[in-house]
C-alpha positions, -999 to 999 in steps of 0.1 A, spaced: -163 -208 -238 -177 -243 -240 -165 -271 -261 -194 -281 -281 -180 -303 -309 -145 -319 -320 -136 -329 -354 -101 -350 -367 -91 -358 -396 -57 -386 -408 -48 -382 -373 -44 -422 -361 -72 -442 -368 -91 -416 -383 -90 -414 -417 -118 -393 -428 -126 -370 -407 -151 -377 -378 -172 -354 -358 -178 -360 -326 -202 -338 -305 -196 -331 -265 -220 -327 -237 -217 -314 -200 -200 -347 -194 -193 -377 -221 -184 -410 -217 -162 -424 -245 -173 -464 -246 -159 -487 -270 -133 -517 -272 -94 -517 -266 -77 -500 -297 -113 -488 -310 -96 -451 -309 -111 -436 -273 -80 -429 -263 -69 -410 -295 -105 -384 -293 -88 -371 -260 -55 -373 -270 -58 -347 -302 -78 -322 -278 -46 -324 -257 -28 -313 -290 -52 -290 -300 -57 -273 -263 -19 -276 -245 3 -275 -280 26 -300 -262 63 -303 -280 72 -327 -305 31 -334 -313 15 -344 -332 48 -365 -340 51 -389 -373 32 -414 -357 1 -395 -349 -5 -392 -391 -30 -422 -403 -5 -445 -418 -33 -454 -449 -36 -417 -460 -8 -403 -484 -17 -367 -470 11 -346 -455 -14 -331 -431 -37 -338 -401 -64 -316 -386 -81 -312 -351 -110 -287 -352 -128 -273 -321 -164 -255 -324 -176 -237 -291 -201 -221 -273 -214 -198 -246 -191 -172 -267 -172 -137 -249 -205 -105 -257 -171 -91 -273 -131 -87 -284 -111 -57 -280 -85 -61 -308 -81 -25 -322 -77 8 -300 -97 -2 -274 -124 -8 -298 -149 -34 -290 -161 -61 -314 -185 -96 -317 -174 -129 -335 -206 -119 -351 -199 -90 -364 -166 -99 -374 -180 -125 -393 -162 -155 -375 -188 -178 -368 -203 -208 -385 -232 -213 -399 -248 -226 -363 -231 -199 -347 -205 -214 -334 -165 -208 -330 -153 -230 -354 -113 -234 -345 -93 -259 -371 -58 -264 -361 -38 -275 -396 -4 -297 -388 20 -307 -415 45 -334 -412 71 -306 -417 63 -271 -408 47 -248 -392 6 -252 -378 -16 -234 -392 -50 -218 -375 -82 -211 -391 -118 -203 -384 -144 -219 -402 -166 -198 -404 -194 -180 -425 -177 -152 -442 -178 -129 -471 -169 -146 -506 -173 -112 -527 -134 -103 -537 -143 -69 -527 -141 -78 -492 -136 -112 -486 -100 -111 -469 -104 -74 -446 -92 -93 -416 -61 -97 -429 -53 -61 -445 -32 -33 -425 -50 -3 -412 -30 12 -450 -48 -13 -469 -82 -9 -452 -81 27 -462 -72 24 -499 -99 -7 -505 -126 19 -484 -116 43 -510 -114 21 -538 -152 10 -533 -162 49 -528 -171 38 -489 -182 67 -471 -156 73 -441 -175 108 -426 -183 88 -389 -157 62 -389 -125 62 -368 -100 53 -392 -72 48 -371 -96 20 -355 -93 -13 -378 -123 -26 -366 -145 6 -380 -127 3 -415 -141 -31 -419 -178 -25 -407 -179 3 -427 -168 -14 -458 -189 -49 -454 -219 -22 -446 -213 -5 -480 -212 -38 -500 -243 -45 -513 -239 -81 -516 -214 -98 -496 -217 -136 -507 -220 -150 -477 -207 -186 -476 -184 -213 -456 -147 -205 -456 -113 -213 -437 -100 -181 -426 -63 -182 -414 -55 -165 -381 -23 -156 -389 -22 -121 -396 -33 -81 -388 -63 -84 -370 -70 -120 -372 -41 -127 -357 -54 -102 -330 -85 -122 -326 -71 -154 -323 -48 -145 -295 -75 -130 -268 -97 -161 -279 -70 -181 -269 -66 -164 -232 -104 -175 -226 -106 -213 -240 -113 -236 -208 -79 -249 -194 -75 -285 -211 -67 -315 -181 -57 -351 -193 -50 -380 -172 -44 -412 -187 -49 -445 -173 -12 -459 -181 7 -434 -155 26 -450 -132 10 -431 -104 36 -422 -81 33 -387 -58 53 -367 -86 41 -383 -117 20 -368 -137 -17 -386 -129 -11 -368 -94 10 -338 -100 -12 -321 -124 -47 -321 -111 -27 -298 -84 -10 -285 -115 -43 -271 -130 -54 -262 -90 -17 -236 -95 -28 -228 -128 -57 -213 -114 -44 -199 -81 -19 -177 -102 -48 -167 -128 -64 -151 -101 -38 -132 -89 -24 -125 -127 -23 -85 -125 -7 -89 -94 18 -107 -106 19 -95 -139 31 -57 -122 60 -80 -102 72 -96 -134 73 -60 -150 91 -43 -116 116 -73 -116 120 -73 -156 128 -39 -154 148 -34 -124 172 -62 -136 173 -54 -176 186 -18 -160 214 -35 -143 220 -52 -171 224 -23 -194 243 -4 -167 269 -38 -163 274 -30 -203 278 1 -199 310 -3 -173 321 -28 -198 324 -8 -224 343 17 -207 371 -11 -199 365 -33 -229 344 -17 -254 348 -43 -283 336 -73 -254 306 -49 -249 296 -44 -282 288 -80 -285 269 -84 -252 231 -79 -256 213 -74 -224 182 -95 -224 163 -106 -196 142 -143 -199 110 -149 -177 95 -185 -167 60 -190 -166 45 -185 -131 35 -219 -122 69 -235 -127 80 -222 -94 54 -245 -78 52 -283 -68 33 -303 -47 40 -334 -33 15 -353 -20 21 -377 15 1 -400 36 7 -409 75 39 -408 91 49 -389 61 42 -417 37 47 -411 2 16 -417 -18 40 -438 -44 44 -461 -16 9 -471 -13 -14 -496 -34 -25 -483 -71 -63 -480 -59 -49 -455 -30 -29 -437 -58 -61 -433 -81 -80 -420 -54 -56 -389 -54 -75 -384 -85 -109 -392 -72 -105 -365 -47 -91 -340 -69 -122 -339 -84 -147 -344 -51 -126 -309 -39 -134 -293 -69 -169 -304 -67 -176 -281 -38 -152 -255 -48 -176 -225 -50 -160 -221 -91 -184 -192 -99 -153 -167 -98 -133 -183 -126 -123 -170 -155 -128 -198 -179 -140 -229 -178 -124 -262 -175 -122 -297 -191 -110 -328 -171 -104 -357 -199 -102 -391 -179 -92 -421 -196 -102 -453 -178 -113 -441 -147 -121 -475 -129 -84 -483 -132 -76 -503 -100 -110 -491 -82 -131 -508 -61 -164 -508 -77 -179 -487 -47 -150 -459 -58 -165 -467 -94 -199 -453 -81 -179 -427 -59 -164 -417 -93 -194 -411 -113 -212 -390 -87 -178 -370 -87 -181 -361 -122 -219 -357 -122 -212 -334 -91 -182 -312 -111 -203 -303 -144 -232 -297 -120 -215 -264 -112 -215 -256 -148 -178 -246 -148 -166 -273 -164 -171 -302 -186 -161 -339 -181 -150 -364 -210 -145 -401 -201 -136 -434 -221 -144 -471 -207 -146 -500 -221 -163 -515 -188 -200 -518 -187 -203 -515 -150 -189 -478 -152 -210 -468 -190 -245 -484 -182 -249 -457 -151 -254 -427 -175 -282 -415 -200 -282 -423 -236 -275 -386 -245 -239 -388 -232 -227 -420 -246 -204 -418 -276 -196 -451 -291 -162 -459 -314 -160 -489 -333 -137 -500 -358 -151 -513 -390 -129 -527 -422 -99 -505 -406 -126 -473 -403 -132 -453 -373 -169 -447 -370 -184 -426 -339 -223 -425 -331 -241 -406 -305 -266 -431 -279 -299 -414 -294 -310 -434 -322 -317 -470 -329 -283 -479 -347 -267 -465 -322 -287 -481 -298 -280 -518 -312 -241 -510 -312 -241 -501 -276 -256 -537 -265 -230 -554 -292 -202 -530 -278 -210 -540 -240 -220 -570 -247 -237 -592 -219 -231 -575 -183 -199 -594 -166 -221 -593 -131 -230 -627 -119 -246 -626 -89 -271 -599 -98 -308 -604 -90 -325 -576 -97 -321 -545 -120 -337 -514 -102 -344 -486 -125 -355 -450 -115 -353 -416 -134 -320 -404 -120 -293 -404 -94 -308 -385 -64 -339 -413 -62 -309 -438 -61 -297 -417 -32 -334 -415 -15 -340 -450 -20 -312 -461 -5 -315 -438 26 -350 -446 30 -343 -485 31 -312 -482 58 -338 -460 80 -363 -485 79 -341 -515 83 -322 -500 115 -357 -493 128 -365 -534 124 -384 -534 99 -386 -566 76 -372 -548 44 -343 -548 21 -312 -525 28 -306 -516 -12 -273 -499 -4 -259 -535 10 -275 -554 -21 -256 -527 -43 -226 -533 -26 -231 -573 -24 -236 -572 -61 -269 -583 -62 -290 -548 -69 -278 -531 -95 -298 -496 -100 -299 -480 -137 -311 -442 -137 -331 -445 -170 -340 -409 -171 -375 -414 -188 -370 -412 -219 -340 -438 -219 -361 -467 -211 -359 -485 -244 -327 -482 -242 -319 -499 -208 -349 -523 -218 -327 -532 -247 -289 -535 -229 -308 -558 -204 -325 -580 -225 -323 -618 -227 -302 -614 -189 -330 -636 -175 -330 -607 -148 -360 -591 -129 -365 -559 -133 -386 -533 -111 -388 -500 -124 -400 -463 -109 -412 -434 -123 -417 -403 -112 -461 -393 -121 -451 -356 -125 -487 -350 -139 -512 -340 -111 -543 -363 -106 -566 -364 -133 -538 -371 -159 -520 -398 -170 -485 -400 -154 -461 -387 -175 -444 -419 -184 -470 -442 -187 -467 -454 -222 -424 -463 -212 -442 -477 -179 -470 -500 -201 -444 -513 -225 -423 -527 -191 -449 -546 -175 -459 -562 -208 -428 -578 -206 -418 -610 -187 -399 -605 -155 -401 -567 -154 -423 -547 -137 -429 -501 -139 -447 -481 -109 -454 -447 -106 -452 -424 -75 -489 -417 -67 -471 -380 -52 -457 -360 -79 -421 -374 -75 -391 -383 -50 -395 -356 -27 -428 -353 -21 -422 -383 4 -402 -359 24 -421 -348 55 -431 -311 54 -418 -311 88 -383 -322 79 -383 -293 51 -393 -266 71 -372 -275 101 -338 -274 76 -353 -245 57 -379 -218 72 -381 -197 48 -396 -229 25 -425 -213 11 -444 -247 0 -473 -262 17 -460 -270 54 -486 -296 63 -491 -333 51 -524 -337 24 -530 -332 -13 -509 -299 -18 -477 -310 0 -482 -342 -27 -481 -329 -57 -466 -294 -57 -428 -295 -71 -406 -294 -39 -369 -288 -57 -383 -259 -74 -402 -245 -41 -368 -251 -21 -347 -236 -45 -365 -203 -49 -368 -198 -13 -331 -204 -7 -321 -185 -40 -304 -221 -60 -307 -241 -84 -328 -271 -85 -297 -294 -92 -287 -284 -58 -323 -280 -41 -326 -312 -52 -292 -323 -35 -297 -310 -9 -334 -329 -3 -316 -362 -10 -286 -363 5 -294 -342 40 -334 -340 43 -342 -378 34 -317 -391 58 -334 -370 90 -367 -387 79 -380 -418 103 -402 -444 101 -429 -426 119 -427 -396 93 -428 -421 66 -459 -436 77 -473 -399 83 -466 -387 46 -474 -421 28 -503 -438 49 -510 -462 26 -479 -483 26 -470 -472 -12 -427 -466 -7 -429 -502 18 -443 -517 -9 -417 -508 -30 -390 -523 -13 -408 -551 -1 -412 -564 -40 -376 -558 -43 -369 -575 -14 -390 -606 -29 -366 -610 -59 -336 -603 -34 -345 -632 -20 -353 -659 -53 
């Protein structure tokens, strides 16, 4: 399941309710006390039920309502639910889903009480048979009978027959939005295996004191035991039962003894044996040299537990996992060198790569929110005491990300370098240290980004007006590259982004004359690190233009994320200067860097 979509409503800041939609990985950008913190907060609530919350102070203090609400929709969705006799079932067919056909989850709290559960889904609204989910297998039978439904092929000790045979027989069943509570007979049932397969729910939050057993480094190993015991659950789960057992017989048999000495003390002794969960029996402490605790070392060493939590899961092979997982991350550049800050994003980009899990970020630092696309930005403002969210795709959102950055606090940056994405950061910079250590009069662009004065912005295409806009009135040059994608006789793909760009002053958009990145990868380089590449093997016009990731990938059976990683960070860096000259004879990449290195050096 895959969180797609959180709503609240009079929790904090949030009055009326806001709906905020979530991607593979979101960053959270707005000012201190704009309510960032407060979005990953109530999924905390929502996913981990911690005790005590939401306490008195989590209701909106301008709403007289006695209630708050955090609603979840998901979903890449289980094919089925077995809730009655083995019996399988869909959401669908259940009529649990939404109108988008979604998982709607809304999680009720009162300010006294107990929470309520409910899917918002589209349901039934004829009386007939609007409320089946919530009727005894007794009930079922006598509203079957009541509405003449034919029973001859239908199991009815099997719940889930009863109803499809009645919502089959009713000719119109007023299909329409309702709140259906999962709090009894087979809704209840429902609720309780969706619960065992919502993704596992991981917060850390900036303001931890960071020591080696608090919490920002206990419990990224905490959800690392989480999901060691998950995969040996029926394993364990035939221990627990073995122990249970063996020691409630003891137990009985202790009473039993009693009551032959004492029989009125037994009679008010109740054997009962309690159980802990699993991964209570585990802790980790976490020490550097000479034994070291990591408490003992500077904050930026204690954050970068963190950092490698999540480079370690990166290249955890997760494909074996039961659910999927979401790491919530507030502040991430907390006490980071800005190199970590970089370090950090590739981390993330690198864990929802594997598709396992999803990443949610706030930041209120522009350094950290300008290096991702448009799509993933969600802004929070306050405005007259209101909490308003907008998504980075239109044009109002567009103007409140400049006014919510505000002007870039970099001051010795001399150029803006903007390409379509991360892994032409990662050959660029390769490609410049291999031609610099080989003498050549050109600028290293991994020592101007780390000197401060490159800064590279992976516009992604399609998010050039919005970079365009963020970087406006800097008084900075800017020199951007696309990819041509189209073969020759077409226009590149971006050329209308790449026109607009060089109409302006100080700024200036190339194209790749190959088809992208990777097509300046000699054919020897490719074949030498895979041999079963089944791509032109020869420099000339097919090597140019055919789409390398995509030949790579299918010959070693991947994706092209990681066909794609794997040409950038491993092929590029065993290319030379003499190859370079081989695949790109007239100079093109050179020329590149050299006009970078020009504005380098104004």
């Amino acid at each position: 399941m895959r969180l797609v979509k959180i709503k609240v409503h009079n929790f904090r800041a949030y009055t009326d309710e806001v709906e905020i939609p979530i991607e593979d990985l979101t960053v959270i950008i707005g000012q201190n006390d704009a309510g960032k913190s407060s979005i990953l907060d109530a999924l905390n609530i929502f996913f981990n039920e911690p005790k005590g919350l939401p306490d008195v102070d989590d209701f909106n203090v301008v709403s007289s309502s006695d209630t708050l609400s955090i609603t979840c929709a998901f979903d890449d969705l289980p094919d089925n639910v077995v809730i009655d006799e083995a019996t399988p079932t869909t959401l669908a067919d259940e009529f649990m889903l939404n109108c988008d056909g979604l998982l709607e989850i809304k999680k009720v709290y009162p300010k006294s009480g107990k929470t309520k559960v409910f899917a918002v889904a589209r349901h039934p609204h004829n009386n007939t048979c609007s409320d089946l989910l919530s009727l005894t297998n007794a009930k079922l039978k006598d509203a079957a009978k009541r509405l003449s439904v034919n029973l001859t092929d239908v199991d009815q000790r099997v719940n889930t027959q009863l109803r499809r045979a009645i919502w089959t027989a009713c000719t119109d069943l007023q299909l329409g939005g309702s709140e259906i509570e999962l709090a009894k007979e087979s809704a209840k049932a429902v609720w309780e295996k969706l619960k065992s397969q919502m993704p596992v729910y991981a917060l850390f939050k900036s303001d931890r004191p960071s020591t080696d057993q608090d919490a920002e480094a206990q419990d990224p190993m905490k959800v690392a035991i989480k999901e060691a015991i998950a995969a040996q659950e029926k394993e364990l789960e035939e221990v627990r039962i073995k122990v249970e057992n063996q020691v409630q017989d003891i137990a009985n048999k202790t009473v039993e003894k009693i009551m032959e000495m004492a029989p009125d003390l037994a009679k008010e002794l109740n054997p009962r044996v309690e159980t802990k969960k699993w991964e209570t029996l585990f802790n980790v402490s976490l020490t550097g040299d000479e034994d070291i605790p990591i408490n003992k070392r500077g904050s930026g060493t204690r954050r970068l537990v963190l950092l490698n939590f999540f480079r370690a899961k990166a290249e955890q092979d997760s494909g074996s996992k039961g659910t999927g997982i979401i790491y919530a991350i507030e502040e991430p550049e907390t006490s980071q060198h800005p190199n970590n800050q970089k370090m950090l994003v590739e981390a993330f980009e690198e864990l929802v790569a594997e598709g396992t899990c999803q990443v949610l970020l706030t930041t209120h630092t522009p350094v950290l929110a300008r290096r991702f696309s448009r799509e993933r930005l969600r802004i929070v403002a306050k405005n007259n005491g209101y909490v308003t969210v907008v998504t980075g795709v239109d044009d109002a959102a567009l103007n409140s990300i400049v006014n919510t950055l505000g002007i870039l606090p970099d001051h010795d940056i001399k150029i803006f370098v903007g390409v379509e994405g991360k892994y032409d950061i990662c050959f660029l910079k390769t490609i410049s240290s291999i031609l610099c250590e080989d003498g050549e009069s050109l600028p290293d662009l991994s020592k101007a980004e780390d000197e401060g004065q490159l800064v590279f912005i992976p516009c992604g295409g399609s998010n050039v007006e919005l970079w365009v806009a963020r970087l406006k009135n800097l008084n900075i040059p800017e020199f951007h590259i696309f990819d041509r994608d189209n073969p020759p006789g077409m226009d590149p793909h971006y050329k209308v982004q790449a026109d607009r760009i060089n109409e302006l002053p100080n700024a200036e958009a190339v194209h790749t004359s190959k088809r992208e990145m990777e097509n300046y990868i000699h054919p020897d380089i490719i074949v030498a690190k895979v041999p079963v590449y089944s791509g032109p093997q020869a420099v000339g016009e097919a090597h140019d233009h055919v789409d390398v990731p995509q030949l790579i990938a299918h010959s070693i059976g991947t994706n092209q994320r990681r066909a794609k990683r794997l040409i950038n960070q491993e092929l590029v860096a065993d290319m030379t200067a003499e190859l370079l000259t081989a695949v790109d004879p007239g100079g093109e990449l050179r020329n590149w860097l050299a006009a970078i290195g020009v504005k380098l050096q104004n």
